[in-house]
PAVOLUM-688476 format. One record per residue (C-alpha): residue number from 1; x, y, z; residue in three letters. Coordinates in nm, 2 decimals. Last residue first. Layout:
REM residues N
NUM, X, Y, Z, ALA
...
REM end
This chain:
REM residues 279
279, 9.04, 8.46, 7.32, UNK
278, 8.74, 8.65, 7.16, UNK
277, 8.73, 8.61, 6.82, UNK
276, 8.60, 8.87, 6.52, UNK
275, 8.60, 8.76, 6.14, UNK
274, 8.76, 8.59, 5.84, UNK
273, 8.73, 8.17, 5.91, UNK
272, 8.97, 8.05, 6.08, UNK
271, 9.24, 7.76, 6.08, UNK
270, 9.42, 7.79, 6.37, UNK
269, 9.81, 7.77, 6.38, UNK
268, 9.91, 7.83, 6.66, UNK
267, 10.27, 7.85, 6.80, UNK
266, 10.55, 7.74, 7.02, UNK
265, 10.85, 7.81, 7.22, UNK
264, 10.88, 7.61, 7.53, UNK
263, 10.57, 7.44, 7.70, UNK
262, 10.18, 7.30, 7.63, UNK
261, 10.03, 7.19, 7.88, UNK
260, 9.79, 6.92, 8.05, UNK
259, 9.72, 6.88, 8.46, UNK
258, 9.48, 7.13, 8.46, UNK
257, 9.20, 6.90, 8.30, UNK
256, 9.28, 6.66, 8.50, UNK
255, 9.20, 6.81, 8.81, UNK
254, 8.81, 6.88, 8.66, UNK
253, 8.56, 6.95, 8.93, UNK
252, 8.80, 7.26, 9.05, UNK
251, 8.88, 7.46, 9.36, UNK
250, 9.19, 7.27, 9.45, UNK
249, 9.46, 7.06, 9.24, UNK
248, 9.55, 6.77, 9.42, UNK
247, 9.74, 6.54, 9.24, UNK
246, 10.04, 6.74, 9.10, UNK
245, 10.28, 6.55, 8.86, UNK
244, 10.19, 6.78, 8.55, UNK
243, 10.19, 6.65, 8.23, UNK
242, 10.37, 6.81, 7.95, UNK
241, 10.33, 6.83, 7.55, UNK
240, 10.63, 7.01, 7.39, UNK
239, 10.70, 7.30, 7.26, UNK
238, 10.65, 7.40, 6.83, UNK
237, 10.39, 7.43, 6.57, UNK
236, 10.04, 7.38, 6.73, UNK
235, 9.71, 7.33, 6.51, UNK
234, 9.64, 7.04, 6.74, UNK
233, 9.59, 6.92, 7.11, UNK
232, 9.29, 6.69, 7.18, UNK
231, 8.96, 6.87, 7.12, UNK
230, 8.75, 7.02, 7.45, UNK
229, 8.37, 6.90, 7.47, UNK
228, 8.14, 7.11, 7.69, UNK
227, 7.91, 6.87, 7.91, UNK
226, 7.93, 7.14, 8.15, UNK
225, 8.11, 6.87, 8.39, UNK
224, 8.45, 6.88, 8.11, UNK
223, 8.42, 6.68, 7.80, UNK
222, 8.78, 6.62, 7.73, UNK
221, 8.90, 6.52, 7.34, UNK
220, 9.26, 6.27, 7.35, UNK
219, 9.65, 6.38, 7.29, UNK
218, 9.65, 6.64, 7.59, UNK
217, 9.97, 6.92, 7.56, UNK
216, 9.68, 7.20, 7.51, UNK
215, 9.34, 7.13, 7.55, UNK
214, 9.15, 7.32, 7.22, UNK
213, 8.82, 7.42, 7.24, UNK
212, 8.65, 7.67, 6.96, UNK
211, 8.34, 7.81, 6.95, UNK
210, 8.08, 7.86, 6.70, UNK
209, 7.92, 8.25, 6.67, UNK
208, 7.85, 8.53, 6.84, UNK
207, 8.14, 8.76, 6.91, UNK
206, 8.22, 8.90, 7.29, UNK
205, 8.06, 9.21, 7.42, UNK
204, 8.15, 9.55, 7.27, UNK
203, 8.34, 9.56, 7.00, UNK
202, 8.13, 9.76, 6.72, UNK
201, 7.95, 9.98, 6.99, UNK
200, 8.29, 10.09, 7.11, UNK
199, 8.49, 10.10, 6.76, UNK
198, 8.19, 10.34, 6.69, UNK
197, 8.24, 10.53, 6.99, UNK
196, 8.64, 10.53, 6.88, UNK
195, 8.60, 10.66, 6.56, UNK
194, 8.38, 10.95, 6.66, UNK
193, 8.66, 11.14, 6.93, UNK
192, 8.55, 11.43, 7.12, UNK
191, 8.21, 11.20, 7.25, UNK
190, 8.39, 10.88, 7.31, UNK
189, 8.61, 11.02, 7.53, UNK
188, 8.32, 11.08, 7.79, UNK
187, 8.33, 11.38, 8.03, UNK
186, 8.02, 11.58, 7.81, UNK
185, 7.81, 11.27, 7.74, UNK
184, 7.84, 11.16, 8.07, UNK
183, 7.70, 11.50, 8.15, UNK
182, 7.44, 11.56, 7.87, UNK
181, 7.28, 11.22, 8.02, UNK
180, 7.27, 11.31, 8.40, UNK
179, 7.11, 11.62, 8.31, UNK
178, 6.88, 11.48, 8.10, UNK
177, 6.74, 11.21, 8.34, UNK
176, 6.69, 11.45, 8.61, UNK
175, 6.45, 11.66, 8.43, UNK
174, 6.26, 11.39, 8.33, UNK
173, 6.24, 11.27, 8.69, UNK
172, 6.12, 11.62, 8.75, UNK
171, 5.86, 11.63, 8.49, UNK
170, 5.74, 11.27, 8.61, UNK
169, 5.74, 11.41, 9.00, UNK
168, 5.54, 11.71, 8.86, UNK
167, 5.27, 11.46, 8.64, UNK
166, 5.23, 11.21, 8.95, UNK
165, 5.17, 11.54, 9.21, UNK
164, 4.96, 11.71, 8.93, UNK
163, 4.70, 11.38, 8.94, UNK
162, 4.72, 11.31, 9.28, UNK
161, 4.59, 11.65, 9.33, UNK
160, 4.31, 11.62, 9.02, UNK
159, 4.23, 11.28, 9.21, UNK
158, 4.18, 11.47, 9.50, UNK
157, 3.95, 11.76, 9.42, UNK
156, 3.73, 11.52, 9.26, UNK
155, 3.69, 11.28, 9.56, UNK
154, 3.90, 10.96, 9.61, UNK
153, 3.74, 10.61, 9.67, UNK
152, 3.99, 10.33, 9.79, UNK
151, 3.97, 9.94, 9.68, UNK
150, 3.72, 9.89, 9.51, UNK
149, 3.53, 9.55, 9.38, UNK
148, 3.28, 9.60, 9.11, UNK
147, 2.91, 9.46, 9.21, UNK
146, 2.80, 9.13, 9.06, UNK
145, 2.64, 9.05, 9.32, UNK
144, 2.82, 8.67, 9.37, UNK
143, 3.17, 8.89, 9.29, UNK
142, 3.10, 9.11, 9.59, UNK
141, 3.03, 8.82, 9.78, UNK
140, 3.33, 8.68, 9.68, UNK
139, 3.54, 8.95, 9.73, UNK
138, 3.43, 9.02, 10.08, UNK
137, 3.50, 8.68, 10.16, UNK
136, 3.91, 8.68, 10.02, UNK
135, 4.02, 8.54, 9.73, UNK
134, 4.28, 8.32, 9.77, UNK
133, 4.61, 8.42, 9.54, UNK
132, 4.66, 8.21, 9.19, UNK
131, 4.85, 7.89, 9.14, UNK
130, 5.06, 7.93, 8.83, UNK
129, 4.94, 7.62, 8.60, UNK
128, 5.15, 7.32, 8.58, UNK
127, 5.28, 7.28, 8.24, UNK
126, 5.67, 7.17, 8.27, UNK
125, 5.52, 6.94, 8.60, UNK
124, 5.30, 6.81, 8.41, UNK
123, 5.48, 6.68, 8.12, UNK
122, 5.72, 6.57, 8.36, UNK
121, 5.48, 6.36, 8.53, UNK
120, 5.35, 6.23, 8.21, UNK
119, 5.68, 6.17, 8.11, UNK
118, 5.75, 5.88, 8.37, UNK
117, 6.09, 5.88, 8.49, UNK
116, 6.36, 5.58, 8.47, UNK
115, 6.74, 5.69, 8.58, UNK
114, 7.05, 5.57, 8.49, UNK
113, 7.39, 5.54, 8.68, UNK
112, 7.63, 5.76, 8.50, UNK
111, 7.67, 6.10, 8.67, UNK
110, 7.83, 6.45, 8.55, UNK
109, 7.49, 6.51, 8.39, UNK
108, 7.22, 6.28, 8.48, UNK
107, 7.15, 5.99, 8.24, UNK
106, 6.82, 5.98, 8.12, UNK
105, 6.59, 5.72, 8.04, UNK
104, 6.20, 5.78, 7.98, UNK
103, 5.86, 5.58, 8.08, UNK
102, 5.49, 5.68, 7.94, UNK
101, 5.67, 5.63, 7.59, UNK
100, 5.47, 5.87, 7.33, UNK
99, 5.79, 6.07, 7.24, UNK
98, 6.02, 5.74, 7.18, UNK
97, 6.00, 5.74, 6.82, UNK
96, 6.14, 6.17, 6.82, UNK
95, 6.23, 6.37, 7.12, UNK
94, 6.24, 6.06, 7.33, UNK
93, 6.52, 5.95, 7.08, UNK
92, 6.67, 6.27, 7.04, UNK
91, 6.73, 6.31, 7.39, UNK
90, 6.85, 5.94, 7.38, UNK
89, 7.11, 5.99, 7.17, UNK
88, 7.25, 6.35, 7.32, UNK
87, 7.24, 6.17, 7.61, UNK
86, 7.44, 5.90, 7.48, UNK
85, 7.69, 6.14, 7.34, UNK
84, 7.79, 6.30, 7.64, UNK
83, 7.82, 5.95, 7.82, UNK
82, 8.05, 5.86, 7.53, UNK
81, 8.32, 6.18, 7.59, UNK
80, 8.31, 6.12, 7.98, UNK
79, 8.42, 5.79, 7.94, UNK
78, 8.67, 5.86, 7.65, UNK
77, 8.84, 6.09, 7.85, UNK
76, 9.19, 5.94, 7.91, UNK
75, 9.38, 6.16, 8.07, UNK
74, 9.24, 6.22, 8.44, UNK
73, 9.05, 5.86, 8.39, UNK
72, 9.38, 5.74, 8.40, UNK
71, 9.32, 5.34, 8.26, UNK
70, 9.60, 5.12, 8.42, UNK
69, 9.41, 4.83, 8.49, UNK
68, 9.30, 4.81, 8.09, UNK
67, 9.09, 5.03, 7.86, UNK
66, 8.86, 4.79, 7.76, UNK
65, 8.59, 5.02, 7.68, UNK
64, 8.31, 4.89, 7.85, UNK
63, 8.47, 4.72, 8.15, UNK
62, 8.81, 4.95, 8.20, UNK
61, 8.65, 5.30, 8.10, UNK
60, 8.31, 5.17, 8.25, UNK
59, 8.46, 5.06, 8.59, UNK
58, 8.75, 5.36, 8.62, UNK
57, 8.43, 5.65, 8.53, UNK
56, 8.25, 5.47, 8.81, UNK
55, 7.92, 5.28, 8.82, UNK
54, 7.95, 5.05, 9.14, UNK
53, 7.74, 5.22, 9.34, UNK
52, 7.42, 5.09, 9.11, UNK
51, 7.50, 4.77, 9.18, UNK
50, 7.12, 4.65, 9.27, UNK
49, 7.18, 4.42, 8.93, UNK
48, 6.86, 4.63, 8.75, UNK
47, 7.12, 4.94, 8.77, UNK
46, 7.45, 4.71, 8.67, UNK
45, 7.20, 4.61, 8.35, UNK
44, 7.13, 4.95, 8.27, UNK
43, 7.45, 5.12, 8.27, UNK
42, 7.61, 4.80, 8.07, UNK
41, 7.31, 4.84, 7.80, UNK
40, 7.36, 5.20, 7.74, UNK
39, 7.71, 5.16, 7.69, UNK
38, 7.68, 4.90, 7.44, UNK
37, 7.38, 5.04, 7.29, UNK
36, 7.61, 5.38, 7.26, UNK
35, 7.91, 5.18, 7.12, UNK
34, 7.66, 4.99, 6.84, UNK
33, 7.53, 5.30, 6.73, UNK
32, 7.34, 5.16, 6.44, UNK
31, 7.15, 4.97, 6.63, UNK
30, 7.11, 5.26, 6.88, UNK
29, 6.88, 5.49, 6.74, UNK
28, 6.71, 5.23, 6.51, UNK
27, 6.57, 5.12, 6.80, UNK
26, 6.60, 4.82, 6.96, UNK
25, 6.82, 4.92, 7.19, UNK
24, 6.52, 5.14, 7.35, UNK
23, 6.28, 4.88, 7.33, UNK
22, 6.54, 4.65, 7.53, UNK
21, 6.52, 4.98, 7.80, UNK
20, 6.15, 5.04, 7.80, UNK
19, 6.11, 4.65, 7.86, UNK
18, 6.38, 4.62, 8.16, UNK
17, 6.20, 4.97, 8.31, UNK
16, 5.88, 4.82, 8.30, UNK
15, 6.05, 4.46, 8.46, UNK
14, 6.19, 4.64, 8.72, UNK
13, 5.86, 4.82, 8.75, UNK
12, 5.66, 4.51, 8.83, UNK
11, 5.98, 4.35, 9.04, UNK
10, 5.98, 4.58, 9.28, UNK
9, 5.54, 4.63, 9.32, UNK
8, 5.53, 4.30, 9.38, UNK
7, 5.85, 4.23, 9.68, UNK
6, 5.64, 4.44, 9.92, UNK
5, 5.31, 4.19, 9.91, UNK
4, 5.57, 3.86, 9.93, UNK
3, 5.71, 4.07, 10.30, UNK
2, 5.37, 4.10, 10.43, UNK
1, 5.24, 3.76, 10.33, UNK
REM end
């Protein structure tokens, strides 16, 4: 009876997370994403299979996206490209029809096994009040009376000497402050030569605005483990696409991403529009 009375509680929120997921797919959302819903679907499935370690970048690239035996996940990106995109999906799905759902999918950044979490708990945990301090005894009794807490008493002849001690350490740190400011102003360039403070305050800090990702020498878009996507190789004019033979390259999530160039004499050609860039 023990082990029947552990099983119940398994199979009840297998079968919660089976129904959030079909109502999921059956959104408009994902029918007319057919990829997503197909990646979504394989994820979930391998996770109600109890094969959860076997979600790889090699499995789905091969078993979703038919890549083939000899898929490089290093090169080929697509994996990482369509799990991006799903979460984008289903944020907007839970941010829209699927707001009221007590249950919610995610998918972990840099990972692809699913996961189910209530949204109440989140919801609470987003809007958990700040606990505050214990008061002490001698508070609450002084609140029960009604009687202002205090913490120090000072005479008249002291407050007026705390008073001209704050106002004199004020005056001097005033004081202080203008010194210091008349000489940076004095021993800065910027001050003999106009043209060049304004260049200063005009260039200072790099542009807002969209940014731009190009991989040079790859033929296929990156999403590196920021999420950030990186577009295949274009706008060149000139050299040739290499691939480096290395395969350990240290100190970095990505290998593959070091492993592209672009060599030889070449060029861009970036179509921008008029403005500042930070390269």
């Amino acid at each position: 009876m023990g082990t029947m009375a552990s099983k119940i509680p398994e199979s009840a929120d297998l079968a919660v997370q089976r129904a959030e997921a079909a109502e999921v797919l059956r959104s408009e959302h994902f029918t007319r994403a057919p990829m997503l819903a197909h990646l979504l679907s394989y994820l979930c499935e391998k996770l109600f299979a109890g094969e959860a370690s076997q979600i790889k970048e090699y499995s789905v690239g091969v078993e979703v996206f038919h890549r083939g035996a000899a898929f490089d996940q290093d090169a080929d990106s697509i994996v990482r490209v369509e799990a991006n995109r799903l979460r984008k999906r289903l944020a907007e799905y839970y941010a829209g029809p699927g707001a009221a759902h007590p249950l919610h999918i995610t998918i972990p950044l840099g990972q692809y096994v699913p996961e189910f979490k209530p949204a109440a708990a989140r919801q609470e945990e987003a809007s958990a009040p700040v606990p505050l301090p214990a008061a002490s005894p001698a508070g609450i009794e002084r609140a029960a009376t009604g009687e202002p807490q205090r913490w120090f008493r000072l005479s008249g002849r002291q407050r007026w000497g705390l008073a001209g001690a704050v106002a004199a350490l004020l005056l001097g740190l005033g004081c202080t402050w203008l010194i210091v400011r008349q000489m940076r102003q004095s021993s800065s360039p910027a001050a003999s030569n106009p043209s060049s403070a304004q260049f200063a305050e005009t260039q200072l800090g790099p542009p807002t605005g969209e940014e731009i990702r190009i991989l040079a020498g790859s033929g296929r878009s990156f999403v590196d483990h920021a999420g950030k996507l990186w577009n295949a190789d274009t706008d060149f004019d000139g050299g040739t696409a290499q691939k480096s033979s290395a395969e350990n390259i240290w100190r970095t999530q990505n290998p593959g991403f070091y492993r592209m160039s672009r060599q030889g004499q070449f060029r861009y050609n970036i179509p921008l529009k008029a403005g500042i860039y930070e390269l």
